[in-house]
SEZAMAR-652603 format. One record per residue: residue in one letter; z, x, y of N, C-alpha, C, CB in turn. Coordinates in pm, whole numbers, padded with zeros to 5 digits, always signed. Glycine has a CB too. Layout:
BEGIN
AZXYZXYZXYZXY
...
This chain:
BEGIN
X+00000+00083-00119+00000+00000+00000+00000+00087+00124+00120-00094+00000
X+00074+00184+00136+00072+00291+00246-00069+00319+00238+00171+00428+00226
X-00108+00373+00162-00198+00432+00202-00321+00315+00231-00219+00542+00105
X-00349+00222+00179-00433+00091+00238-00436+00133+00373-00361-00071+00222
X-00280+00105+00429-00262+00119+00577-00325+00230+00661-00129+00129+00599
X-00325+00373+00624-00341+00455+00654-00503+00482+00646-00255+00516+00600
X-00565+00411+00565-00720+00416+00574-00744+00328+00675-00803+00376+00445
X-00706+00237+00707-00702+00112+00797-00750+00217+00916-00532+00012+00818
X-00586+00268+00968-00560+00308+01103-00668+00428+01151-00404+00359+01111
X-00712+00488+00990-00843+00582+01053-00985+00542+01103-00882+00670+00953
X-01008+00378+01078-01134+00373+01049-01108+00252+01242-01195+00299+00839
X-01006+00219+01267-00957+00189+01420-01037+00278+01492-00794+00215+01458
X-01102+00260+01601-01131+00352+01742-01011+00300+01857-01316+00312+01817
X-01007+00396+01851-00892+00359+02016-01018+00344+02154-00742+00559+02073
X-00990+00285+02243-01096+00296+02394-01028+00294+02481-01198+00190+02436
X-01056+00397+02550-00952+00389+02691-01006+00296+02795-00937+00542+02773
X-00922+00239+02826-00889+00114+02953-00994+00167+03055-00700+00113+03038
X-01081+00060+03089-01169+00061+03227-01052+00046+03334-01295-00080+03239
X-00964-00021+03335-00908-00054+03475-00763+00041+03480-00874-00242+03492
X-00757+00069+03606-00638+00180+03631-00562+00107+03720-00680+00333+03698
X-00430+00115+03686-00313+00084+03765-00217+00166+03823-00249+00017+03706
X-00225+00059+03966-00107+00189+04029+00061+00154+04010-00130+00207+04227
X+00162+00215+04038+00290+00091+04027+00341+00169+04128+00403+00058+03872
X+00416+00111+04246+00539+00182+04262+00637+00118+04307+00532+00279+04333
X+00739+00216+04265+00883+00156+04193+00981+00225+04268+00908+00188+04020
X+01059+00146+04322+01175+00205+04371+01338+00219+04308+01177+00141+04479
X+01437+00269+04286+01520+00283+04222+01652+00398+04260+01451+00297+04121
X+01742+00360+04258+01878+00403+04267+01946+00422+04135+01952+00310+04346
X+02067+00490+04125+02172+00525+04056+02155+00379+03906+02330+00524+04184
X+02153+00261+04002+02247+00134+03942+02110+00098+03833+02306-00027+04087
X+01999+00129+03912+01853+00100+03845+01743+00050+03942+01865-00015+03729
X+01651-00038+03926+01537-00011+03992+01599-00162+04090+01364-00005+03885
X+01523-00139+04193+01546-00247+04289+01414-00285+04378+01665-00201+04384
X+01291-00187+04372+01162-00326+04396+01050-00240+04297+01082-00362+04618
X+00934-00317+04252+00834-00259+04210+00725-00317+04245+00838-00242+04096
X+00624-00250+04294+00488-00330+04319+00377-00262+04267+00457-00353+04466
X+00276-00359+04185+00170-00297+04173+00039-00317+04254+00153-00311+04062
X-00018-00216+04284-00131-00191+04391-00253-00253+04350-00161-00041+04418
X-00308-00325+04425-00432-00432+04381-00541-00305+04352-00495-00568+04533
X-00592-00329+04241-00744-00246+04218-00810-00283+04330-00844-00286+04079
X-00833-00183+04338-00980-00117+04508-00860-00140+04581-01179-00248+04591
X-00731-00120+04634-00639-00086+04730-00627-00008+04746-00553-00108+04736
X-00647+00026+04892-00611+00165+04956-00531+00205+05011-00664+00204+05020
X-00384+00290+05020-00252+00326+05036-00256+00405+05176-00197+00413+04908
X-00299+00315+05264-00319+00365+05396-00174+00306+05461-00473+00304+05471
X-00157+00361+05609+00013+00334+05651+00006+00179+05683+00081+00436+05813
X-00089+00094+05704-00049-00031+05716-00006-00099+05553-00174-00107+05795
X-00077-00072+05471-00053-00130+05332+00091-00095+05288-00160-00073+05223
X+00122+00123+05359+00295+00146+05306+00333+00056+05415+00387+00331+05313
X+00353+00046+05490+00474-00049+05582+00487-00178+05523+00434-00082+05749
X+00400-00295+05446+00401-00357+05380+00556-00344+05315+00289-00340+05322
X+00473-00242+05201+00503-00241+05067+00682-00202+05124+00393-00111+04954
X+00745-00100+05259+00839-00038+05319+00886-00218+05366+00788+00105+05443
X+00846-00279+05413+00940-00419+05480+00985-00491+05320+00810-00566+05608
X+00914-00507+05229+00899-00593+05142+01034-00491+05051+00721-00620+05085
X+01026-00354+05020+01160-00288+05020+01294-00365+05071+01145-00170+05105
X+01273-00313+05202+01379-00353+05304+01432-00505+05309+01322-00321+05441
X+01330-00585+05239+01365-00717+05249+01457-00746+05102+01220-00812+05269
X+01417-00680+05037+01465-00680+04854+01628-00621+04880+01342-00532+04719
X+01613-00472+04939+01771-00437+04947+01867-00455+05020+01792-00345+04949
X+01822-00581+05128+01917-00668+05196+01907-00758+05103+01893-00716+05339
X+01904-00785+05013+01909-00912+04933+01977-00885+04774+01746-00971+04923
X+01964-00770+04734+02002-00687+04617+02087-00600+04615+01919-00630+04572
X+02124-00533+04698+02219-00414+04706+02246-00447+04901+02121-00221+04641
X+02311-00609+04919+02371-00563+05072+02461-00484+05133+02410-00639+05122
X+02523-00386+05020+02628-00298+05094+02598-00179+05163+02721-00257+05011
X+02452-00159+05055+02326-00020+05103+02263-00081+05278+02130-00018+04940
X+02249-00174+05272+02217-00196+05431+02304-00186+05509+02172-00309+05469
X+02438-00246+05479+02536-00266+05578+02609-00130+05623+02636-00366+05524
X+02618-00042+05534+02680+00136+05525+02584+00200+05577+02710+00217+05369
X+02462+00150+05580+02330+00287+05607+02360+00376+05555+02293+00352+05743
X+02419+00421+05483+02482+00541+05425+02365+00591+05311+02643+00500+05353
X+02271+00566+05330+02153+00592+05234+02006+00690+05307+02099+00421+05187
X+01934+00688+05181+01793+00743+05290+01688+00750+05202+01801+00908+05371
X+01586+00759+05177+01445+00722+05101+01379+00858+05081+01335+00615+05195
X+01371+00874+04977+01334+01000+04917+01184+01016+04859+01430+01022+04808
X+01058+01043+04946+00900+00988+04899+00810+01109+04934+00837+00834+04992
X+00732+01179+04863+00597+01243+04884+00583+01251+05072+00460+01129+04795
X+00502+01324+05070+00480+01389+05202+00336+01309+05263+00460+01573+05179
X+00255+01221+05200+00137+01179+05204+00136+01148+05378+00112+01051+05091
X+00030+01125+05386-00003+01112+05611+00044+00968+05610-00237+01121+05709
X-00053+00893+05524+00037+00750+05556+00168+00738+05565+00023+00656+05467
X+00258+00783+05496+00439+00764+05472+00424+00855+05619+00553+00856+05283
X+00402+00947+05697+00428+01025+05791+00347+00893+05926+00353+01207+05754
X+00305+00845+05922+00257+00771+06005+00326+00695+06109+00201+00708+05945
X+00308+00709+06281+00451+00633+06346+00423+00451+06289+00453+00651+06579
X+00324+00412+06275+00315+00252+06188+00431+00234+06090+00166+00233+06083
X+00398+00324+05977+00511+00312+05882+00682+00351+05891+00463+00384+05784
X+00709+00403+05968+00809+00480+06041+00903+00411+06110+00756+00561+06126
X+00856+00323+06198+00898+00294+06315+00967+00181+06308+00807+00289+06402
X+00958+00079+06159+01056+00002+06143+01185-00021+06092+01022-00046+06118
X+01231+00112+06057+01341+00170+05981+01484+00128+06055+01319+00338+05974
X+01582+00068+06059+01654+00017+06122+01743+00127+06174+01702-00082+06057
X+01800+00195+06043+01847+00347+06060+01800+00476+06140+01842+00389+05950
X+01711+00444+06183+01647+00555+06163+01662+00651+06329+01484+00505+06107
X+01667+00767+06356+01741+00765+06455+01612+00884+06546+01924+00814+06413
């Protein structure tokens, strides 16, 4: 019987996926607290991060309100131009 199986699984082709996904996921100590996945043909320009940055900000006033209320926190992300952008930037409540 194993081996039935094992002729099976050779005579399978695997095909790799036409469509590619993006995810991103945000997460702390306790575990993850937003995730979004990026629409195919989306482009991660600073209006799309500020989006994806309010829609954050809206989740961890709603999920973790003690992280808003302490500010005692800070966002830890890649160096990309969009995340550096004053658009994406500039709505940070903390931010000094």
């Amino acid at each position: 019987m194993g081996r039935r199986n094992l002729a099976t699984a050779e005579n399978l082709r695997s095909q790799k996926s036409r469509v590619k996904s993006m995810l991103m996921i945000f997460f702390e100590w306790q575990g993850v607290i937003h995730k979004e996945f990026v629409p195919e043909g989306e482009t991660i320009n600073a209006v799309y991060y500020k989006g994806v940055m309010q829609s954050l900000l809206n989740r961890i006033r709603r999920v973790r309100p003690g992280m808003c209320e302490s500010g005692d926190w800070f966002l830890l992300h890649d160096n990309a131009p969009s995340h550096n952008a004053t658009i994406s930037s500039s709505f940070w409540p903390n931010e000094k």
